[in-house]
VOLO-768687 format. One record per atom (N, C-alpha, C): residue number from 0; chain; atom name; x, y, z; residue in one letter. Coordinates in Angstrom, 3 decimals. Example, Ala and Ser with C-alpha at 12.3 -4.5 7.8 and 13.67 -1.06 7.14 Angstrom:
2
ATOM  pos  unit  site         u         v         w  code
ATOM    0     A     N    13.190    -5.690     7.800     A
ATOM    0     A    CA    12.300    -4.500     7.800     A
ATOM    0     A     C    13.200    -3.300     7.800     A
ATOM    1     A     N    12.850    -2.250     7.080     S
ATOM    1     A    CA    13.670    -1.060     7.140     S
ATOM    1     A     C    12.900     0.030     7.870     S
//
This chain:
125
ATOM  pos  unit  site         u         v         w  code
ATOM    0     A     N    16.275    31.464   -12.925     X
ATOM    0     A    CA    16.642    32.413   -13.955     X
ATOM    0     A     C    15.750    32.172   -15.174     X
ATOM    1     A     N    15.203    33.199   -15.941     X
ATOM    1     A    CA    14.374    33.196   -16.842     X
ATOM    1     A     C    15.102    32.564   -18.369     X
ATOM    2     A     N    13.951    31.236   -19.218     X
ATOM    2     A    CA    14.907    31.032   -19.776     X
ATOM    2     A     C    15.799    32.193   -20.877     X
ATOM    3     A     N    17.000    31.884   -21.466     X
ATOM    3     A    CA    17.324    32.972   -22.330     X
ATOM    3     A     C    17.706    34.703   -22.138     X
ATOM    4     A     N    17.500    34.621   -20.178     X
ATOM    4     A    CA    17.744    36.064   -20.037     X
ATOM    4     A     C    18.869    36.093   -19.277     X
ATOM    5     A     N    19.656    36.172   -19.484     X
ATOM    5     A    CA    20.868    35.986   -18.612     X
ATOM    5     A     C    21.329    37.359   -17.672     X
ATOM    6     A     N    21.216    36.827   -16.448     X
ATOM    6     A    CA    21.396    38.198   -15.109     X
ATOM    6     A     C    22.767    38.955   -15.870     X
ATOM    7     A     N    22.897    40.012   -15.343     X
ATOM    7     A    CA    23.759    40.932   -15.706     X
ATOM    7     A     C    24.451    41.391   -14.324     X
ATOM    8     A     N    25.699    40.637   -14.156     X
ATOM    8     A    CA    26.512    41.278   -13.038     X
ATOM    8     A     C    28.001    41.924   -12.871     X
ATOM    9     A     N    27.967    43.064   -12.276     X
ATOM    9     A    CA    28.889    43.939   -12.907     X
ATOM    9     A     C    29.990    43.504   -11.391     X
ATOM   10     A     N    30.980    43.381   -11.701     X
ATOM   10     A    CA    32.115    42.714   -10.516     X
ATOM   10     A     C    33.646    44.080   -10.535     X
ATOM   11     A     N    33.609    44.804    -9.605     X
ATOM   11     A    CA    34.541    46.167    -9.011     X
ATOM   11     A     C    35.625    45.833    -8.229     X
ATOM   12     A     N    36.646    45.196    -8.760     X
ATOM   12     A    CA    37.743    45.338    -7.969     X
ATOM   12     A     C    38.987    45.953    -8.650     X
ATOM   13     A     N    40.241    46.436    -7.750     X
ATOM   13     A    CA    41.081    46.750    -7.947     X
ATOM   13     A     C    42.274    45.551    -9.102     X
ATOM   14     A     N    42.073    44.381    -8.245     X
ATOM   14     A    CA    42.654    43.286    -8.594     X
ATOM   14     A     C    42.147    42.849    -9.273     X
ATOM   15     A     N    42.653    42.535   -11.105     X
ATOM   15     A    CA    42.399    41.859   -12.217     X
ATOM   15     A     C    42.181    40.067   -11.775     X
ATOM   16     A     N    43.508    39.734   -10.834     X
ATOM   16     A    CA    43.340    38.531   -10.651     X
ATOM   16     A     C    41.624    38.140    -9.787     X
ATOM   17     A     N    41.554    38.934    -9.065     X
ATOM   17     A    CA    40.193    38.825    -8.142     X
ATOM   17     A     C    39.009    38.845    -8.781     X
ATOM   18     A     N    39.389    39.504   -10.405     X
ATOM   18     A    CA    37.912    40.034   -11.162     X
ATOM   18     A     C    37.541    38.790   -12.341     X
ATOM   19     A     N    38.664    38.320   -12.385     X
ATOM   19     A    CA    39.054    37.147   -13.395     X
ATOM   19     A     C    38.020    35.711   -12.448     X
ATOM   20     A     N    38.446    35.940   -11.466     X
ATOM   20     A    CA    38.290    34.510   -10.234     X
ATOM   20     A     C    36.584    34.860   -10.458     X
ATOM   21     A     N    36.454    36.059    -9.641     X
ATOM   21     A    CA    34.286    35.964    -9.764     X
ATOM   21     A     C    33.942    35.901   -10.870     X
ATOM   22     A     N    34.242    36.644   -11.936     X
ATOM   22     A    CA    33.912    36.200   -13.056     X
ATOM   22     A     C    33.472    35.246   -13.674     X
ATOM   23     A     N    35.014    34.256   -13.806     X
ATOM   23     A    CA    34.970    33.090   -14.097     X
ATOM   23     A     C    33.694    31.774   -13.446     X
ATOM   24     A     N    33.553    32.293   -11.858     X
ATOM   24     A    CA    33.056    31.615   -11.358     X
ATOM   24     A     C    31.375    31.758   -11.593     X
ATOM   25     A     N    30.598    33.312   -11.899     X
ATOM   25     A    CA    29.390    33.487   -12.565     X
ATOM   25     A     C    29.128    33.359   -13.629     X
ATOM   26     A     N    30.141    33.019   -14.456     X
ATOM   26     A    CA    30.115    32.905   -16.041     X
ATOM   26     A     C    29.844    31.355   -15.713     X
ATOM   27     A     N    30.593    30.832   -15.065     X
ATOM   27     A    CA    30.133    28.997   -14.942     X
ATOM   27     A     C    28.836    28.937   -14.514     X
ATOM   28     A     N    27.908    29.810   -14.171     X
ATOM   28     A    CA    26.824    29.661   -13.597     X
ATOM   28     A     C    25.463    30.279   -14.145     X
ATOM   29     A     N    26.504    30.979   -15.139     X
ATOM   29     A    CA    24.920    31.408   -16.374     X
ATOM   29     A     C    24.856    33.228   -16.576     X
ATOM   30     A     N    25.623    33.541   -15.731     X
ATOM   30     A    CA    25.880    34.866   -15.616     X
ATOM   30     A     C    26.466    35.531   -16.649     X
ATOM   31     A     N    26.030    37.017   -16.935     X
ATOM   31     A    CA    26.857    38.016   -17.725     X
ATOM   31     A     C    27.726    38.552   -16.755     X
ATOM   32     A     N    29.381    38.910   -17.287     X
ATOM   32     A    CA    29.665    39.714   -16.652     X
ATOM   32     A     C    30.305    40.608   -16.958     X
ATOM   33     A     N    30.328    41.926   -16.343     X
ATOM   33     A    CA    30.590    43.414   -16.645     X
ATOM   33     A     C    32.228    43.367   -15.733     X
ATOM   34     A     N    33.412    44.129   -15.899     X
ATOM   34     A    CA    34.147    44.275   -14.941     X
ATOM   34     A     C    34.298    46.028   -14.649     X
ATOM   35     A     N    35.196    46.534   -13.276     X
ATOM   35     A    CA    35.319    47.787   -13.822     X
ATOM   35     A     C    36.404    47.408   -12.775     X
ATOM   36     A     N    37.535    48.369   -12.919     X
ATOM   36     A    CA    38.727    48.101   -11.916     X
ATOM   36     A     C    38.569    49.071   -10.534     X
ATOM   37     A     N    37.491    50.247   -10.985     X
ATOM   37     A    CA    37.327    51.106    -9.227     X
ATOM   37     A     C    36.154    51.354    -9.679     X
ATOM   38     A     N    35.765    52.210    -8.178     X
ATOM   38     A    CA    33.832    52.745    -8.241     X
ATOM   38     A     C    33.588    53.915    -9.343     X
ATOM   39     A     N    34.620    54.610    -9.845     X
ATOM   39     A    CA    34.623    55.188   -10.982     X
ATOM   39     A     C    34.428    54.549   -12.746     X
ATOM   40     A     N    35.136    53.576   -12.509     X
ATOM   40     A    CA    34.465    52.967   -13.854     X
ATOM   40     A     C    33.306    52.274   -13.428     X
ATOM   41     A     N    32.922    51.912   -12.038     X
ATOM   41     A    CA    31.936    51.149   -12.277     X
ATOM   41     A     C    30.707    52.434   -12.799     X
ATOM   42     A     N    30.579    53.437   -11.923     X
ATOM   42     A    CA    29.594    54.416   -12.464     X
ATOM   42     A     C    29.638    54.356   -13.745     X
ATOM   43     A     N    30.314    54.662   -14.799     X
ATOM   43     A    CA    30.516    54.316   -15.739     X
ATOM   43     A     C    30.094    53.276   -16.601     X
ATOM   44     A     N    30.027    52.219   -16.363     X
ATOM   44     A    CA    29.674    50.870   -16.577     X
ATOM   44     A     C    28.126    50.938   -16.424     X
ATOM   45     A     N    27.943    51.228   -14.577     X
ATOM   45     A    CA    25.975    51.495   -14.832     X
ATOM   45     A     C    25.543    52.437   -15.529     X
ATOM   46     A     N    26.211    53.284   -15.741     X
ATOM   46     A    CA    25.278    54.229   -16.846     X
ATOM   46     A     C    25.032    54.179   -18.024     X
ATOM   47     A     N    26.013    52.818   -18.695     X
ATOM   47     A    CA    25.840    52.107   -19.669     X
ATOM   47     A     C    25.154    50.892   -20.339     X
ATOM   48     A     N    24.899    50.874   -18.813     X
ATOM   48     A    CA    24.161    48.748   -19.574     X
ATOM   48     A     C    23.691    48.679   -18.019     X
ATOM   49     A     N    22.252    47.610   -18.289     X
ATOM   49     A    CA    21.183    47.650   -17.370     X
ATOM   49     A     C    21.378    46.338   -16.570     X
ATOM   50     A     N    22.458    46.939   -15.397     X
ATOM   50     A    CA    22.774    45.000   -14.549     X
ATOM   50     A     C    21.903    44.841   -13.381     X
ATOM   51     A     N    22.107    43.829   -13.087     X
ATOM   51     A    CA    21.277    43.106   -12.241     X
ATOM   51     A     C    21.590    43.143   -10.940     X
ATOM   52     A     N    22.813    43.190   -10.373     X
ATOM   52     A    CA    23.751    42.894    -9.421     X
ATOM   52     A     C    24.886    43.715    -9.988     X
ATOM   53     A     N    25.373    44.135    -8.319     X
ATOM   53     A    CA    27.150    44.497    -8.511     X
ATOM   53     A     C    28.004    44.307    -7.099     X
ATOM   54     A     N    29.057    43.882    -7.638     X
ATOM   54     A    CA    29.912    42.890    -6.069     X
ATOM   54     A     C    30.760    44.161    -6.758     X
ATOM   55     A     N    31.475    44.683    -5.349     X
ATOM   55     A    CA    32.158    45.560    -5.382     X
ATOM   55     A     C    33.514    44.974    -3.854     X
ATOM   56     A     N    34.438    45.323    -4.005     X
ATOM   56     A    CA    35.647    45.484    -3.349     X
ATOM   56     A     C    35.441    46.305    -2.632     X
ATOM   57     A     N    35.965    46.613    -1.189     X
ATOM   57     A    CA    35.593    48.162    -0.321     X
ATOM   57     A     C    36.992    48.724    -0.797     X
ATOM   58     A     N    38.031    48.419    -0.837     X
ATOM   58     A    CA    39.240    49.257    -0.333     X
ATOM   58     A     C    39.909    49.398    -2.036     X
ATOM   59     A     N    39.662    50.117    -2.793     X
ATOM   59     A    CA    40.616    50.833    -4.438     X
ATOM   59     A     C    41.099    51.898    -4.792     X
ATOM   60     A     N    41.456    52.146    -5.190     X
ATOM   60     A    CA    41.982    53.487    -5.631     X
ATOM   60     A     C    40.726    54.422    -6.323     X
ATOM   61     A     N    40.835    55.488    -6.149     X
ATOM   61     A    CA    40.082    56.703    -6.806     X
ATOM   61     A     C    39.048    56.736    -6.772     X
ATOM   62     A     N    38.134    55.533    -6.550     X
ATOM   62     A    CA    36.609    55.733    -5.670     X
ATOM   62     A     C    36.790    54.129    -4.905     X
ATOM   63     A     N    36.627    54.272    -3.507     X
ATOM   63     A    CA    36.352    52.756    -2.691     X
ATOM   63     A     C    34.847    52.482    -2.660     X
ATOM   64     A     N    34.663    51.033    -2.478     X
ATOM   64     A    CA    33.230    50.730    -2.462     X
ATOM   64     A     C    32.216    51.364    -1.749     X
ATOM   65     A     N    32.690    51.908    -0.898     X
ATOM   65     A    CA    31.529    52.702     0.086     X
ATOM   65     A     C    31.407    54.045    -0.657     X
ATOM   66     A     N    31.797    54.931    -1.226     X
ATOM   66     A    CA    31.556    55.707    -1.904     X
ATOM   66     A     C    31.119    55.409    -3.225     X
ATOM   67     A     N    31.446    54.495    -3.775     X
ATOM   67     A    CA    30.449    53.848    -5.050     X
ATOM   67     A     C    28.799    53.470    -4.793     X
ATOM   68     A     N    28.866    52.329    -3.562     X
ATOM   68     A    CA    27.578    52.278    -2.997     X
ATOM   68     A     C    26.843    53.822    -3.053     X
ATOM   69     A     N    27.204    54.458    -2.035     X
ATOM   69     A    CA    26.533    55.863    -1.652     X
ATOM   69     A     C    26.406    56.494    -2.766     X
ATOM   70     A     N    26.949    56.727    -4.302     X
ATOM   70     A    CA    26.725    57.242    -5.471     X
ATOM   70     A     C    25.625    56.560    -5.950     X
ATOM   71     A     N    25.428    55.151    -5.882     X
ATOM   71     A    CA    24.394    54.254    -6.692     X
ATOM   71     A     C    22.943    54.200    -5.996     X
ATOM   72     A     N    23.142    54.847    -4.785     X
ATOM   72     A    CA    21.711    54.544    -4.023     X
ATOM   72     A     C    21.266    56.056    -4.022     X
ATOM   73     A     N    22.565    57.155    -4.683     X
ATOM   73     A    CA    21.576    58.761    -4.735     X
ATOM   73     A     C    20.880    58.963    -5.741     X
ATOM   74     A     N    21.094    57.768    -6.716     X
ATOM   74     A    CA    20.398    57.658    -8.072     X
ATOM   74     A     C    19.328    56.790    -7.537     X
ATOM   75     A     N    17.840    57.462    -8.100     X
ATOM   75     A    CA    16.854    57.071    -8.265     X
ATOM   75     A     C    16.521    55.505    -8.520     X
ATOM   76     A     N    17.125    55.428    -9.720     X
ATOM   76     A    CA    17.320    53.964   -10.448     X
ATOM   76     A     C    17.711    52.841    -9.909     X
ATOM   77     A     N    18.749    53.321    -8.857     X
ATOM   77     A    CA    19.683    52.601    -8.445     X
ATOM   77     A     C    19.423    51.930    -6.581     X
ATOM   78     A     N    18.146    52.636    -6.392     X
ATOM   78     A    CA    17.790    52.619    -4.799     X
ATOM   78     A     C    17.868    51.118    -4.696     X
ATOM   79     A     N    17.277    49.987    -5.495     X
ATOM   79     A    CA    16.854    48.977    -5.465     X
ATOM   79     A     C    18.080    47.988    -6.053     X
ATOM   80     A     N    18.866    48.396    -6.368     X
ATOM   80     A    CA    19.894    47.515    -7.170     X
ATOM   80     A     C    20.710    46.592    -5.976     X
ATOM   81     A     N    20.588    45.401    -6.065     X
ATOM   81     A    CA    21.804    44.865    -4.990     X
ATOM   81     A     C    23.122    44.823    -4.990     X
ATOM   82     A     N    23.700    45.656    -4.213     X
ATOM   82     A    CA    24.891    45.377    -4.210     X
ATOM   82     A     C    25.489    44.591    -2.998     X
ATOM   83     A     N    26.921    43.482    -3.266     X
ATOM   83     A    CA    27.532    42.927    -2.956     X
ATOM   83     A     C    29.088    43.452    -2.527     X
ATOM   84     A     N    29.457    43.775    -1.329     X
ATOM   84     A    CA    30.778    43.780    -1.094     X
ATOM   84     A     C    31.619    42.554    -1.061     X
ATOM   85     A     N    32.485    42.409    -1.472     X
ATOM   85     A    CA    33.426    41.319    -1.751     X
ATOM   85     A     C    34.896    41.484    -0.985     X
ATOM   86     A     N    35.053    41.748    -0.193     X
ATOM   86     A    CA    36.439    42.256     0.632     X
ATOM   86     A     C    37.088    41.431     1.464     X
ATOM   87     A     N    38.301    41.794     2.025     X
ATOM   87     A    CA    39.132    41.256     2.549     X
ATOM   87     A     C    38.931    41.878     4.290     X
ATOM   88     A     N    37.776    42.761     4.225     X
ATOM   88     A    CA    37.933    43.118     5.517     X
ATOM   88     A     C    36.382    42.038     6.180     X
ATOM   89     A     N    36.882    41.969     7.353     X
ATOM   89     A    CA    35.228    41.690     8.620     X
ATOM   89     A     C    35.184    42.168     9.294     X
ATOM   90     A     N    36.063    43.273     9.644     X
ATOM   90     A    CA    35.229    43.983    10.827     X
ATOM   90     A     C    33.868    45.012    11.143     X
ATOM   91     A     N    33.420    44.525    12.029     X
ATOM   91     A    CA    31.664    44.923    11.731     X
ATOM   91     A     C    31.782    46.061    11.936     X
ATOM   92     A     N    32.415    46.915    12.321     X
ATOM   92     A    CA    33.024    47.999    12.174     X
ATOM   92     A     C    32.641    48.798    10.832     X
ATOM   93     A     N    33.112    48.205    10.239     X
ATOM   93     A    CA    32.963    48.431     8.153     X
ATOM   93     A     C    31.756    47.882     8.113     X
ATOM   94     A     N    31.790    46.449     8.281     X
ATOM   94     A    CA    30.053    45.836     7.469     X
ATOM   94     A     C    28.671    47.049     8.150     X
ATOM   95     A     N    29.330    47.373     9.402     X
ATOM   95     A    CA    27.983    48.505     9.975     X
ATOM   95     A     C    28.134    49.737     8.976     X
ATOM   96     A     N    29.052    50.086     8.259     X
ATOM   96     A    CA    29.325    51.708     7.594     X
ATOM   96     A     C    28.707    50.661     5.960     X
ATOM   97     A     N    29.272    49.688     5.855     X
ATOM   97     A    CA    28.258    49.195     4.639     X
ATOM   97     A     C    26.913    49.072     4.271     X
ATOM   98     A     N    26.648    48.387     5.556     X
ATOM   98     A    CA    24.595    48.646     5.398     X
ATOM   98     A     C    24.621    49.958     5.626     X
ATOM   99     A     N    24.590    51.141     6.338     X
ATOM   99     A    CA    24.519    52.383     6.314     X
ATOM   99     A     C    24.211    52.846     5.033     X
ATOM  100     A     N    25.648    52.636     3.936     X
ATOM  100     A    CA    25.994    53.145     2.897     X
ATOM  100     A     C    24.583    52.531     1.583     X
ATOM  101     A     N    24.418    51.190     2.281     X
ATOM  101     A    CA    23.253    50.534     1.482     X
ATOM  101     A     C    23.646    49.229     0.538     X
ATOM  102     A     N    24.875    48.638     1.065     X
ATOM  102     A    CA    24.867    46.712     0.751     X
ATOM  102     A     C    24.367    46.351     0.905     X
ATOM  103     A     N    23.806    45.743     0.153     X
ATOM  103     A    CA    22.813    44.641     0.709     X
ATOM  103     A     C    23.430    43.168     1.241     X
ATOM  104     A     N    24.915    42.613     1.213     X
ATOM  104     A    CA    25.474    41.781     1.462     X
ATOM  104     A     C    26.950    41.828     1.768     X
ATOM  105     A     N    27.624    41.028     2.285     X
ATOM  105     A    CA    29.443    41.482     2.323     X
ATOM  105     A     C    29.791    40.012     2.260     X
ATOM  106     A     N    30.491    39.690     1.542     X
ATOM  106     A    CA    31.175    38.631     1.705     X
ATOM  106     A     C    32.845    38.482     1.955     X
ATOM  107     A     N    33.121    37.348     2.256     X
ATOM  107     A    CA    34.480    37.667     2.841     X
ATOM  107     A     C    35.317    37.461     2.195     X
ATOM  108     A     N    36.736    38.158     1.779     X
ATOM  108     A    CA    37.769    37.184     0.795     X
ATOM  108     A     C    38.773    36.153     1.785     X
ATOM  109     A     N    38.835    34.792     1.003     X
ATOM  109     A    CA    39.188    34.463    -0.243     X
ATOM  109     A     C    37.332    34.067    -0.284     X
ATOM  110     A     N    36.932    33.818    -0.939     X
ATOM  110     A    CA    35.192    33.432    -1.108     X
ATOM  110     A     C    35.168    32.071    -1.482     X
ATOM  111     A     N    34.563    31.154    -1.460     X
ATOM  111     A    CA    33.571    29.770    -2.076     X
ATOM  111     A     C    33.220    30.350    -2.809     X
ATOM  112     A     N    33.473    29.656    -4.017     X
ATOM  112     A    CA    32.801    30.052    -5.377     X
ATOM  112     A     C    30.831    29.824    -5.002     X
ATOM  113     A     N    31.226    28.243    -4.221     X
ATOM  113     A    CA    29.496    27.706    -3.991     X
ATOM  113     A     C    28.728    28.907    -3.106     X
ATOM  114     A     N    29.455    29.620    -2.595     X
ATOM  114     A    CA    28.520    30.521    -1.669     X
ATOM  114     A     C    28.322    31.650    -2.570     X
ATOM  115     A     N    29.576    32.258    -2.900     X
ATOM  115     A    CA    29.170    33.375    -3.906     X
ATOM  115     A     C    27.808    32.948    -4.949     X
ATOM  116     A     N    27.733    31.852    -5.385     X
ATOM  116     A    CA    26.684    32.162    -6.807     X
ATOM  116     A     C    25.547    31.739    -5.856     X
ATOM  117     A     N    25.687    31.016    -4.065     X
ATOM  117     A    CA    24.394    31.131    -3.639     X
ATOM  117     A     C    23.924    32.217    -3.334     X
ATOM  118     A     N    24.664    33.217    -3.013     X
ATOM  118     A    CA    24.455    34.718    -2.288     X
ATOM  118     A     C    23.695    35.496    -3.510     X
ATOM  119     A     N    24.512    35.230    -4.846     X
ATOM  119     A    CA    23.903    35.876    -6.132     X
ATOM  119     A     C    22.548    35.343    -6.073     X
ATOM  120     A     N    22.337    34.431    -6.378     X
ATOM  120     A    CA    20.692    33.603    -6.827     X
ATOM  120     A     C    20.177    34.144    -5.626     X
ATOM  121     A     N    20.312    34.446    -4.919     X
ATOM  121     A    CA    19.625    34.810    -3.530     X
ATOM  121     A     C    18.902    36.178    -3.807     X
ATOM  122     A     N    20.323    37.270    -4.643     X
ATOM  122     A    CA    19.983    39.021    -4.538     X
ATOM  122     A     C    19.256    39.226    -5.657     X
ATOM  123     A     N    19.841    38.225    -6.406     X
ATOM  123     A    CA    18.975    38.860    -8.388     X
ATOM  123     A     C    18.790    37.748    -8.819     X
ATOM  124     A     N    18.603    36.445    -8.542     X
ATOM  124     A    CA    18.300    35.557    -9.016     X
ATOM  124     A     C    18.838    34.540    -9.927     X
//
């Protein structure tokens, strides 16, 4: 990470407690972080401030992650942005409709904090 520039990662779940937990856990690691509670505020959120990363939840109310994904990759801007699913589901079933949609990663809940911020340093550094 560059010194003084701190990544910008925006974290989409339904669950406050779930948004609190990644949070907490990229903020220990040098990270900014953005929250939004569905794929509707997250649009919202990117059209506001220039992040680096976004871990998104598949399953919320009023926009789910796969329709957030598919909004962020029809934007120009956004072809290249990594996104992270963070869910409670594995069936490849979904992770196949996720790369489709354009994740670049899925991780599983409950998560390792140690894997999550390796998966991050991995997508945006």
């Amino acid at each position: 990470m560059e010194r003084g520039v701190k990544k910008k990662v925006l974290t989409v779940d339904d669950s406050r407690t779930m948004r609190d937990m990644v949070a907490f856990t990229l903020k220990n690691a040098g990270y900014d972080v953005l929250e939004a509670g569905d794929g509707q505020q997250a649009l919202s959120v990117v059209a506001a401030n220039k992040v680096d990363l976004v871990i998104a939840d598949l399953n919320m109310p009023i926009m789910d992650g796969l329709t957030l994904i598919r909004r962020l990759r029809a934007a120009p801007a956004h072809r290249t942005l990594p996104i992270l699913m963070l869910t409670t589901e594995s069936d490849e079933k979904k992770k196949a409709e996720g790369r489709a949609a354009g994740a670049t990663g899925w991780i599983v809940k409950p998560f390792n904090p140690d894997k999550l911020i390796s998966v991050v340093q991995k997508v945006c550094g």
